[in-house]
N, C-alpha and C positions, 0 to 999 in steps of 0.2 A: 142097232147101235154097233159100231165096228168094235174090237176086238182089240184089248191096248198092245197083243203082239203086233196089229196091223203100223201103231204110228213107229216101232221099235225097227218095221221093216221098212217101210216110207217114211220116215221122220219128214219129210217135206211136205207132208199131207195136215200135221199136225198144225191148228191153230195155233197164231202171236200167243192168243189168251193164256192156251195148253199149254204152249211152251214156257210165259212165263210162270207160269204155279209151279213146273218140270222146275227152274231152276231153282226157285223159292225149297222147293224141298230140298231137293241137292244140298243148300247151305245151309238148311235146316242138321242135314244128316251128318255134315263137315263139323259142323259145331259141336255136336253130340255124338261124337266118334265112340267105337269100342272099341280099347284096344286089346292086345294078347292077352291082357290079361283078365279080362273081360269087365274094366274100370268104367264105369258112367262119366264121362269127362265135357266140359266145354273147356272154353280157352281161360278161364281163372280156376277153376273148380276140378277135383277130380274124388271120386265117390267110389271105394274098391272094397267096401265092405263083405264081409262073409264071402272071401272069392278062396279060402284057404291058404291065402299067402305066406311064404314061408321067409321071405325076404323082399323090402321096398322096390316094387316094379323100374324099372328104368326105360322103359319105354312111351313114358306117359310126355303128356305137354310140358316145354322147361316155361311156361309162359304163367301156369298154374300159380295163386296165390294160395291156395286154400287146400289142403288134402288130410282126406279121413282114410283108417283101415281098419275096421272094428270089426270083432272076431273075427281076425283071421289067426296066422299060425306063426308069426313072428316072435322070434325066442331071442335077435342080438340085432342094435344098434351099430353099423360100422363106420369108418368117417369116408366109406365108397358108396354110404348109400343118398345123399344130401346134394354134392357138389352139382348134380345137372340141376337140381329144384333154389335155384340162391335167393328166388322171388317169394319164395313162401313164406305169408303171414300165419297162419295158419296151419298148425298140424295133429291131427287127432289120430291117437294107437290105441285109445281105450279096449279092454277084452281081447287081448292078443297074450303073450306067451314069455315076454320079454324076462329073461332074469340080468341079461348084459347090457350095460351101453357101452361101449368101449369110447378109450380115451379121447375128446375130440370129437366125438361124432355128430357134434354139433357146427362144427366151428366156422363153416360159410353160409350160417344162416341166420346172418347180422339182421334181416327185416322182420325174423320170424316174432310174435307179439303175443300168440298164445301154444302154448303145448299141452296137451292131455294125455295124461299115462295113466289114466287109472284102472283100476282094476287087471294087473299083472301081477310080475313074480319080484320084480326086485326087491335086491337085501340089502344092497350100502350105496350111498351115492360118495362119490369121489370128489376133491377140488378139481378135477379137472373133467366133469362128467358136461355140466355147463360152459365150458369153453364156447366164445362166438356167440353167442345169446344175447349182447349186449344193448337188445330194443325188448326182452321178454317183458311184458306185463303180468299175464298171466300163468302159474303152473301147478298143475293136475296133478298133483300123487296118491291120491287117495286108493286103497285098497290096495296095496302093494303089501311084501314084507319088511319091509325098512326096517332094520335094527341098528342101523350106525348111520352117521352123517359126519363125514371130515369135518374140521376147522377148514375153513374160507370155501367153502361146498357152494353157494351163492354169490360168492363176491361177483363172480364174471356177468350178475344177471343185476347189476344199480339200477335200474327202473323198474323193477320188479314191484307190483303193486298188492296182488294177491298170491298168494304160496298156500294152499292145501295140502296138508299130511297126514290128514285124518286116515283111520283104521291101520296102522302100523301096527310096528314092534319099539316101539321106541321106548325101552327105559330114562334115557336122562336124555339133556341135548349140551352137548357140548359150548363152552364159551365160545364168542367167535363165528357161532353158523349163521349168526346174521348179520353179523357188522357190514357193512358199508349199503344195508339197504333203506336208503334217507326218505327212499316213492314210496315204502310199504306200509299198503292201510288195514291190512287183513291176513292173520294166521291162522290156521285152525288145526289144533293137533286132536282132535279128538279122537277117543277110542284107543287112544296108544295103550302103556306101561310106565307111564311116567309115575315116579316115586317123588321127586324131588326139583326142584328148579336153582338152579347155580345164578347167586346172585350175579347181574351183570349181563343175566341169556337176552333180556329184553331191551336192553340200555342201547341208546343212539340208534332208537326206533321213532322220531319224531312226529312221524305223520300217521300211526298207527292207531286205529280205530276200532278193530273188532279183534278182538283176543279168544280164541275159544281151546278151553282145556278139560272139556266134560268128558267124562268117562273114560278116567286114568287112576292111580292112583296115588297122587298126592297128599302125602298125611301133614305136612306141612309147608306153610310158606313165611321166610323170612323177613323183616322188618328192611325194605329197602328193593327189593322183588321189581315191583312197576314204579319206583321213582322214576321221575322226569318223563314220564309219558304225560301230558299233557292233552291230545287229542284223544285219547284212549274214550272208547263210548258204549263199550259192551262187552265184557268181562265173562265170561261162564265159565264155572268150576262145580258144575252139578256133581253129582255122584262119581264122588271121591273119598278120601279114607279121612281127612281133615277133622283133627279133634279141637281146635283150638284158630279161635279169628285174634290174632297178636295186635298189640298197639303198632299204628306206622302202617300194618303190612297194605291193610285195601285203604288206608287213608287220602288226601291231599289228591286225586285226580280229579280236575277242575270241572273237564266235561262227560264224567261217566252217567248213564243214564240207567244203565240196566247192570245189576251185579246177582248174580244167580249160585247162592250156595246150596241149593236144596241136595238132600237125598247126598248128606254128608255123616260126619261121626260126633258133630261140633256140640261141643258138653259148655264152654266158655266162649267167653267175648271179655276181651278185657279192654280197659277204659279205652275211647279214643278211636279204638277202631274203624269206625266209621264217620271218621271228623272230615272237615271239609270236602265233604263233596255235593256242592252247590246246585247240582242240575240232575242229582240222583230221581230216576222216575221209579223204578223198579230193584225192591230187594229180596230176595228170595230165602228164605232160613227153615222152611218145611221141611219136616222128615227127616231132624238130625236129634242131637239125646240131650235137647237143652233142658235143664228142672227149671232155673230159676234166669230172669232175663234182668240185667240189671238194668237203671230206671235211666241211667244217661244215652240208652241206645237211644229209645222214644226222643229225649232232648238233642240230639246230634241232629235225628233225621227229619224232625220235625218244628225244630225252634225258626227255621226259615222260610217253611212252606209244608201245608199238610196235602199235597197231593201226592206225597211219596208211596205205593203199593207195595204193602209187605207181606208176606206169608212168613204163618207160623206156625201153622195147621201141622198135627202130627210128631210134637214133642212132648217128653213125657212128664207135663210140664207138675212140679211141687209146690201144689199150694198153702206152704208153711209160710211162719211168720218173714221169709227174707221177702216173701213177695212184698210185703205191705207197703212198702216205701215204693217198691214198682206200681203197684196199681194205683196211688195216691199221684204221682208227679208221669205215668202213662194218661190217668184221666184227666190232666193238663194239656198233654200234647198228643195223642194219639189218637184218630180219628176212632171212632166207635168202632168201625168194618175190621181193625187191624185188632184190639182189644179184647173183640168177642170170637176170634182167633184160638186165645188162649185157653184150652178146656183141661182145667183137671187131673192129674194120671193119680195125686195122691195129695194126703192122705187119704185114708181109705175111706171115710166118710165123706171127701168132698168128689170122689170118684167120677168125674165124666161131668161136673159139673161146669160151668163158665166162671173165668174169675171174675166179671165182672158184675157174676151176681152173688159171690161171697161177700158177707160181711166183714171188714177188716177184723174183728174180735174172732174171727174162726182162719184167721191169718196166723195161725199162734204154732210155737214147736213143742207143745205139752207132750206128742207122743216119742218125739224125736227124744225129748229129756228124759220124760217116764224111760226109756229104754236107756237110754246113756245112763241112769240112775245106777239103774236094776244092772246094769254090768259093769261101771267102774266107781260108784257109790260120791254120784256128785253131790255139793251139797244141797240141804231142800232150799235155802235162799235164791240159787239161782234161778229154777223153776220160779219162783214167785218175780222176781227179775225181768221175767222174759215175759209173764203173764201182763207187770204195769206197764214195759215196753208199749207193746201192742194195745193195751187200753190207752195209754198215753197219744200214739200217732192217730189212734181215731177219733179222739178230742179233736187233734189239730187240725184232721181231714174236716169235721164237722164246723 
């Protein structure tokens, strides 16, 4: 068999056949160029990962829609590094170095439709960080330091559908960082420092859908918080510092389906709270310091449909006499599965047991009195009071 120096010195010797595969590769090889900076590229795509780059190569295809740099060594956004790439829908820097975008450094990248920054250094994003953005769908913040976000920090991105800002620094979020976003159906701040939420942060989000604010610290939210959300359909506020569910606050969102307070502080629920929400699937109350569950929760969530899924598992729940009127109008409306939920933390006889296999006559606050007696010398009628009370409601149970 000849030798492939032989056809490189007689190329005339070389079969039709040879020579077409010869060029089939050639344009194989043009397609898939490396360039300086040793980037994997065809003519929409360009792949420069882990090359240690320290700044956006310029030498790559302007034809490119699509380009990633992940781990490399990039520390600042310029608006010199974008203007040959105007076609890019796509752009991914996740694991790189970045603490700066400088002002602008978006601004000729009107097609661009997703960005991914995550896991960097940034500390503040600017009103004028997104300049030129104005097809974004998509954007990545997640793992960064974000401790501040301007007033109108998004405005320049109105189609924005998903915005990620999970694992920040964010104490509060200023009025205003979202307004003008009417496309967005997805926030997710989770893992911030969030204390508190400023009535209004959420308002004139109409198409908004998944709300996620787990693992911050919220100890309260105000009556009026997610009014007018309407699409709203999956709420999370797991482990938070939250002592108290307000009338109003999670009420009236039409389509929420999932609402996850677990692995909170919540001692109360006061009346109302959980009224109208007609397509509630999932409620979550496990693992916070509730004693006593008043009986209109059960009737809110369950007067229209008992397929609602609650946890309750892991509260220190008091089986004195305020239960009785709970477990009387729960064994009305609350599926058994949600019920037997409920175990016991005290008194100390019914310890660890199920309320739903107390007898309402051991629903009683005989020790609660007995001690209130013995320290502020109530009188003995009362105790006798509280004893016909609870014989009384278990006649009526009966």
């Amino acid at each position: 068999m000849s030798s492939p120096w032989y056809f490189i010195i007689f190329p005339e010797k070389m079969s039709a056949k040879l020579q077409k595969v010869l060029v089939l590769l050639l344009m194989l090889l043009q397609d898939l160029q490396l360039t300086g900076a040793s980037c994997s590229c065809s003519a929409s795509t360009c792949h420069c990962d882990s090359q240690r780059l320290a700044s956006i190569p310029q030498d790559l295809p302007v034809s490119i829609t699509y380009l990633r740099l992940e781990f490399d060594n990039i520390t600042a956004l310029r608006t010199t590094d974008f203007p040959r790439y105007r076609n890019l829908h796509s752009l991914y820097l996740p694991r790189n170095h970045l603490t700066t975008i400088h002002s602008r450094a978006f601004y000729c990248l009107i097609n661009l439709t997703t960005l991914d920054l995550r896991w960097n250094r940034l500390t503040c994003l600017g009103a004028e960080t997104f300049i030129g953005l104005g097809s974004l769908e998509i954007l990545n913040l997640d793992y960064n330091d974000i401790s501040t976000i301007e007033e109108e920090t998004f405005s320049p991105t109105p189609q924005l559908v998903v915005l990620l800002l999970g694992s920040n620094k964010l104490t509060s979020i200023p009025q205003g960082s979202f307004r003008g976003l009417t496309q967005l159906q997805m926030i997710d701040l989770f893992s911030n420092k969030i204390s508190e939420i400023q009535l209004g942060t959420f308002s004139d989000l109409p198409r908004l859908q998944h709300l996620y604010l787990y693992q911050n610290r919220i100890t309260d939210i105000q009556p009026g918080t997610f009014s007018n959300m309407t699409q709203l359909q999956i709420l999370s506020l797991f482990f938070n510092n939250m002592t108290v569910v307000r009338s109003g606050t999670l009420s009236n969102l039409p389509r929420l389906k999932e609402l996850d307070l677990d692995f909170n502080q919540i001692a109360e629920i006061q009346p109302g709270a959980f009224s109208n929400l007609p397509q509630l699937q999932h409620l979550g109350l496990g693992h916070n310091r509730m004693e006593f569950l008043p009986w209109t929760v059960c009737y809110q969530l369950y007067s229209r449909s008992r397929s609602v899924r609650v946890t309750l598992d892991n509260n220190p729940w008091n089986c004195d006499c305020r239960m009785v009127s709970s477990k009387v109008e729960m064994t009305k409306y609350c599926p058994s599965e949600t019920i037997d939920q409920i175990t016991c933390a005290g008194p100390a006889k019914l310890y660890r047991q199920k309320l739903q296999d107390v007898a309402p006559t051991d629903l009683n606050c005989l020790e609660l009195t007995n001690a209130a007696a013995d320290k502020h010398s109530l009188p003995c009628h009362f105790t006798y009071m509280l004893m016909f009370c609870a014989f009384a409601v278990e006649l009526i149970a009966n």
